[in-house]
LUMKE-352701 format. One record per residue (C-alpha): x, y, z; residue in one letter. Coordinates in steps of 0.5 Angstrom, whole numbers, plus 500, padded with zeros to 3 digits. Example, Ala and Ser with C-alpha at 12.3 -4.5 7.8 and 13.67 -1.06 7.14 Angstrom:
<rovexs>
525491516A;527498514S;
</rovexs>
This chain:
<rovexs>
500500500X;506504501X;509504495X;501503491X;500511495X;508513494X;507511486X;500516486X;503522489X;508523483X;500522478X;497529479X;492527473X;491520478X;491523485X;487529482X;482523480X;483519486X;481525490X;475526486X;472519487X;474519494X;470524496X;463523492X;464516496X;465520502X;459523501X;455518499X;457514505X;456520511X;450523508X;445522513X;450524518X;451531514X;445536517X;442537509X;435537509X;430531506X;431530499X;424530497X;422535501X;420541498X;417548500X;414552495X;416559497X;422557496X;421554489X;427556484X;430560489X;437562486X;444559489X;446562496X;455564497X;454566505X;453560509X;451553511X;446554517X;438551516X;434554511X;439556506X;441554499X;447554497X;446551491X;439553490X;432549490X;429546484X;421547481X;418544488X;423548493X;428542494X;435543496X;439542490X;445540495X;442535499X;439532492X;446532489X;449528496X;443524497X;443522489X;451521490X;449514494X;443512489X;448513483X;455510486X;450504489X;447502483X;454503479X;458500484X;453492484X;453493477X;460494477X;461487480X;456483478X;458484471X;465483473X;464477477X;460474471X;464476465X;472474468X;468467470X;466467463X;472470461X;476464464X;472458462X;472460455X;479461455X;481455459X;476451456X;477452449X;473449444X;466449442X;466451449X;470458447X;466459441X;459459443X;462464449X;465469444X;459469439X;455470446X;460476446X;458478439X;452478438X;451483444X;456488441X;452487435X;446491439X;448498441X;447497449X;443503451X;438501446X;439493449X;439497456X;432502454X;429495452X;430490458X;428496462X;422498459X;420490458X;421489466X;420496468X;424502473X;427499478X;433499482X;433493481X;433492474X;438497473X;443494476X;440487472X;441490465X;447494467X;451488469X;448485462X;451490458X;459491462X;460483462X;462483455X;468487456X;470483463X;469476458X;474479452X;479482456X;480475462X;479471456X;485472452X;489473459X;487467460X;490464453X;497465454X;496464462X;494456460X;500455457X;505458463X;509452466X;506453474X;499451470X;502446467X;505443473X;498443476X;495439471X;502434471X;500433478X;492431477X;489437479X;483438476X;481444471X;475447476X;481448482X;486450476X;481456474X;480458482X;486456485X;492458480X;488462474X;484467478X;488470482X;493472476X;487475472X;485480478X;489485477X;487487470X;479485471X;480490477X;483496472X;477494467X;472495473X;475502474X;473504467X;467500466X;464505473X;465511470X;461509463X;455505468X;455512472X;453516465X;448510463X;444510469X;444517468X;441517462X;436512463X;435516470X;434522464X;429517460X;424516466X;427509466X;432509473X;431510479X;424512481X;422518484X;421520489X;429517490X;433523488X;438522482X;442526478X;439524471X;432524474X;435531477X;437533470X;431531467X;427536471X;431542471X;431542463X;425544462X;427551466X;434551464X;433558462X;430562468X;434557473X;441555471X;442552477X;438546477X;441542471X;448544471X;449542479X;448536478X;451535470X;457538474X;456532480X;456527474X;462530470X;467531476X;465524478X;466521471X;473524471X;475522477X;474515475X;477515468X;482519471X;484514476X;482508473X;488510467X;493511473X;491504475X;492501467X;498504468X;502502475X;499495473X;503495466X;510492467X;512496461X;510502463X;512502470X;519499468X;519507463X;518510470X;
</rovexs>
């Protein structure tokens, strides 16, 4: 860890994106313990109040309120945790499902390897927002069946990826030795395979956070995310569009919560794919 945190703090573009991703997970995880008034709560005399620069104390709005008098800021933080809870179980679910498809089909080779790869073409051959906009309208919003159909179209990316690791790692001599030895092609997967397959599945979830981030906003956006009266950015953005002109404030706060989220995922998810690149860290 020293040397991971050592290596971070000669990136300004890496820790720049690591500070931006650990403060909207802070946010997230201490919302209810930051003071801001509910979420869904409005005031009509407070409807479409401007921003407010002078203060934090009960009552005020230093990010404005929006069409019903919500709180803008206490939408944003609250709509961190829907958001980054939805990206974060997609994230995994995908890469749990993808790098298990990613190793078997690698290992296995054969037909089993086939019909694996052509799965993976034919979702690529879909545009997945239409797959996404698809699913979710067949099943209905749902947090739930957010999660579900984000997964659905990040395991692709996991199983391509893994799978040709996994080609070359089949061939290395300790995976050899296990099989010399009669060790069996499921503990092979697990035991010996795996954990060699971790550290680029971990930098491909990075990057796949910051894309799921952007589509739950637009499903948000669509009517077909997370459903009121949960606050959510692109639910935020959705709403405020239409008074984009007289209130600013409602859509480019919470535009400007997705952008800075998304650039500090991509930022630190590049560093990641480099200080996990021998090639890169022997240039250094």
């Amino acid at each position: 860890m020293r040397q991971f945190f050592s290596e971070l703090s000669r990136s300004k573009a890496g820790l720049a994106g690591f500070i931006l991703l650990v403060l909207f997970v802070a946010l997230a995880v201490l919302a209810p313990w930051l003071g801001l008034e509910d979420p869904t709560r409005g005031s009509l005399r407070a409807r479409m109040t401007a921003p407010t620069w002078d203060g934090f104390w009960p009552g005020a709005h230093p990010l404005g309120t929006d069409e019903v008098g919500r709180d803008i800021l206490s939408r944003i933080v609250h709509g961190s945790r829907t958001t980054l809870a939805v990206a974060g179980a997609a994230v995994v679910a995908g890469g749990i499902v993808g790098t298990f498809l990613g190793i078997l089909a690698g290992y296995a080779g054969g037909l089993t390897d086939r019909i694996l790869m052509r799965l993976v073409d034919i979702q690529l051959a879909i545009p997945l927002m239409m797959l996404a906009l698809l699913v979710v309208a067949a099943l209905g919003p749902s947090i739930q069946n957010v999660i579900m159909v984000l997964a659905l179209t990040s395991w692709i990316r996991y199983a391509r990826i893994i799978r040709g690791q996994v080609l070359s790692l089949r061939e290395r001599e300790f995976v050899q030795s296990a099989r010399a030895i009669g060790a069996s092609g499921w503990r092979i997967m697990l035991r010996h395979i795996l954990p060699n397959v971790m550290t680029p599945a971990l930098v491909v979830a990075t990057l796949e956070l910051a894309r799921i981030i952007v589509m739950d906003a637009a499903l948000s956006f669509l009517g077909l995310g997370v459903q009121p009266p949960n606050p959510s950015w692109g639910r935020m953005l959705a709403d405020g569009r239409v008074y984009i002109s007289t209130a600013w404030w409602s859509v480019t706060f919470p535009g400007l919560a997705i952008m800075l989220t998304v650039l500090g995922v991509n930022l630190f998810g590049d560093w990641l794919r480099d200080y996990f690149d021998p090639k890169t860290r022997s240039a250094r």
